[in-house]
N, C-alpha and C positions, 0 to 999 in steps of 0.2 A: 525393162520393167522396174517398178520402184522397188524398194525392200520392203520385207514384210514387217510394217512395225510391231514391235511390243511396248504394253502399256505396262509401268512401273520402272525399276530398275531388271536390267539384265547382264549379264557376263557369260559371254559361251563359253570361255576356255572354262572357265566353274562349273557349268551346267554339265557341258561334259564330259569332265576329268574322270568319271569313273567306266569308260568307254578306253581311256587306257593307262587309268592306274596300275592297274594287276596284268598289264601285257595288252596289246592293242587288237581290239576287238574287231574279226572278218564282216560284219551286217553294220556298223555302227565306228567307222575307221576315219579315223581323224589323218590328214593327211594334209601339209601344207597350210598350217591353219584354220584348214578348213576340216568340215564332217561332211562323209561320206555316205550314203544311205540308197539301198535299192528301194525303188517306189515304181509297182507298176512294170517292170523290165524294165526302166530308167534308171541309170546313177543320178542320182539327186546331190549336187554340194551347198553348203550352208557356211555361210560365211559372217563374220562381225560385219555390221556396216552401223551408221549413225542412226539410231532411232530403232533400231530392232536388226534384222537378217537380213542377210543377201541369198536366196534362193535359188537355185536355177538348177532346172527350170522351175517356174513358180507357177503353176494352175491351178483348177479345180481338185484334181486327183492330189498335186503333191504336197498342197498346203494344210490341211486338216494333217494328214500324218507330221510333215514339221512342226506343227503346233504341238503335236502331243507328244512328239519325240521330244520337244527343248523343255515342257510342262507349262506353256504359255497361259493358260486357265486357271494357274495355280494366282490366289489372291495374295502376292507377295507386299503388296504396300499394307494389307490389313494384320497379315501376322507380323510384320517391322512394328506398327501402331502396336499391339498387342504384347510382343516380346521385349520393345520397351519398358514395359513394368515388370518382367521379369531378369533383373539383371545378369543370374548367370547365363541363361539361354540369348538375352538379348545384346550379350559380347559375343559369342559367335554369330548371331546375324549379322551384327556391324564388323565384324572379322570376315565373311561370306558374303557381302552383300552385291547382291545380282546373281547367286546363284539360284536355278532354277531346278529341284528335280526332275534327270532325265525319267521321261518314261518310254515303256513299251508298246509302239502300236499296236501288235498284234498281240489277240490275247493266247493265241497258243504260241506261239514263241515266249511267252511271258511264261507260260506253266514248263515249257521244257525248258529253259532257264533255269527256274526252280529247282529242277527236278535234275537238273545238270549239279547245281551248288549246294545239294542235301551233302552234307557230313564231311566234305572238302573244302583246302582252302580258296579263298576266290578264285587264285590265281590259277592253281589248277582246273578248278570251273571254268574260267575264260579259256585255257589250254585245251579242254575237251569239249567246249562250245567249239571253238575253232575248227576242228577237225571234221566235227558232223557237219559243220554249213562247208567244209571242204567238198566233204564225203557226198552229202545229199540237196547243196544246197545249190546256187546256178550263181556262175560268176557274171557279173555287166561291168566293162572295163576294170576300175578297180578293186570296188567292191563287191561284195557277193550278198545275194536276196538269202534271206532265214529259208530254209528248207520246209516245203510246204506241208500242211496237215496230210494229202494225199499222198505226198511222196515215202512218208513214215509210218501210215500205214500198210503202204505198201512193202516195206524195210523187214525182216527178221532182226531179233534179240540180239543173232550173232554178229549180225553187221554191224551194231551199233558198240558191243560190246570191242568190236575190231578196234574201235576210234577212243577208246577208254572208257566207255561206262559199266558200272558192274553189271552181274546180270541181273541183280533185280533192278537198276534204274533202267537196264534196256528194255526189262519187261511192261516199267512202267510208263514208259515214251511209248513204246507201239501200243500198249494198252491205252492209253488217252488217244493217241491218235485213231484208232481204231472203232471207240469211244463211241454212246449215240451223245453224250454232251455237248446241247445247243453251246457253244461257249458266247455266240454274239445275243443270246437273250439276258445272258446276266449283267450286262450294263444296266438294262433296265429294274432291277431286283434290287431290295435294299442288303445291306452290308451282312448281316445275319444269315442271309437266304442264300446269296452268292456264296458264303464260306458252307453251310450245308449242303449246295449242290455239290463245291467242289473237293471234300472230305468224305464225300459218298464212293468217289472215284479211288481206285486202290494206286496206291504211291503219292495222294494227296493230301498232306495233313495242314493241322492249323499253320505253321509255320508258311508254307506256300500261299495258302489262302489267303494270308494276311500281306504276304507281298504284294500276290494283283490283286489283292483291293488298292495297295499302296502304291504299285507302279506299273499298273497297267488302268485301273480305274480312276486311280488319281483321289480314292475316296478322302478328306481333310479328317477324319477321328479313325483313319488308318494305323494299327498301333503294335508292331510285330516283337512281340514280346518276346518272342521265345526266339528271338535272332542273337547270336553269341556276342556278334562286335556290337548292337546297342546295348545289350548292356553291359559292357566295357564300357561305351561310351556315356553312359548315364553316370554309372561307377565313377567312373574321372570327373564329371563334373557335380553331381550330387551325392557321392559317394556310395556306402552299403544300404541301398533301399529296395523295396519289392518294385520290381521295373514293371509287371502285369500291374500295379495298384499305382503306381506313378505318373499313368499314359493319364490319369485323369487332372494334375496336374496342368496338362499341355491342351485340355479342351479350350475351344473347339478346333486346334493346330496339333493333333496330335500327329497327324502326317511331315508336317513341314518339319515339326520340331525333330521327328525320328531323322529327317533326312539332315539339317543341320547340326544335330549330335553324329551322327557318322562321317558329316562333310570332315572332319579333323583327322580323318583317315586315308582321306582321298588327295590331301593336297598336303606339303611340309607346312 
């Protein structure tokens, strides 16, 4: 089967270096130059080829997820055009160029994500992701599928606190999964409504919300201000400014631009 192209510039080792910067990710495992991914009870690998991906298997079912796993819908020739005029931000695009933010298919793997990386460092976030898709989540050769909404509501606090999470993040993983939270209606919701459905939910604050807007929705005026390493990352490059007052700056790219201020984290 042919490869799946993508339209623009792309680079996979960039897109997803943060898959095992901070320690190599079980759902999302880079192996052999290649990415790993459960789709379906299939290992799915994803490969560089000329003109976009190499797939396989590539169908109906597992190509909508690789697109949104590698952020292929992101408009990356229009923020290059646009980040152009802005010299400091448009030396890291031409330093970065083809990287694509990874995002999250699913959108509850997206919030316990979240909900894994409140108040720790990544690394140990990825350390105590790993455990729970050990713990609950199903191996296919050699990756392993994210642990289902069902299988965690089914879970006790204690079991999850067994794999590292405090007790109140384990309360709040089985509390969302438990949840009557439609989570696949709020794709269709605009940016304000998705963050007040999901700030209603106890263990979900702005910070989280602003994530899946940003890497599960793929929202483009996605702006996670209250994230520590952007603004470090703002800090380094524009110095001592309000990073909440800044995101306006970066309109209508305030998504891209957060992820290539952080890409300087993710690669030497």
């Amino acid at each position: 089967m042919a490869p799946l192209r993508v339209e623009g510039p792309f680079d996979l080792a960039l897109t997803t270096a943060r898959f095992r910067a901070f320690g190599s990710d079980r759902a999302c495992l880079w192996h052999e130059d290649g990415l790993l991914r459960v789709v379906g009870g299939r290992e799915v690998r994803i490969e560089a080829a000329p003109g976009g991906v190499d797939v396989k298997p590539l169908d109906a079912e597992t190509e909508p997820v690789v697109r949104k796993l590698l952020g292929l819908d992101f408009d990356l020739g229009g923020f290059y055009t646009w980040a152009a005029g802005h010299p400091r931000l448009g030396s890291l695009a031409a330093r970065f160029a083809g990287f694509r933010p990874a995002l999250t298919p699913d959108p509850f793997e997206a919030l316990v994500t979240s909900i894994t990386a409140q108040q720790v460092s990544v690394r140990s976030a990825v350390a105590i992701r790993n455990r729970l898709i050990e713990r609950f989540g199903e191996r296919v050769a050699r990756a392993w599928a994210f642990p289902a909404r069902e299988r965690l509501a089914a879970a006790s606090p204690d079991e999850l606190t067994a794999v590292g999470f405090s007790g109140r993040k384990a309360q709040y993983v089985v509390g969302l999964a438990r949840s009557d939270l439609d989570l696949e209606v709020l794709a269709g919701l605009p940016d304000e409504d998705v963050k007040a459905r999901l700030v209603a939910v106890r263990g979900l604050g702005e910070w989280t919300a602003d994530w899946f807007l940003a890497r599960h929705l793929a929202r483009p005026r996605a702006w996670p201000a209250g994230d520590l390493a952007l603004r470090k990352a703002v800090a380094a490059l524009y110095g001592d400014v309000d990073v909440r007052a800044a995101g306006a700056r970066f309109e209508p790219f305030q998504n891209l631009s957060a992820h290539y201020l952080l890409a300087q984290f993710l690669t030497p």
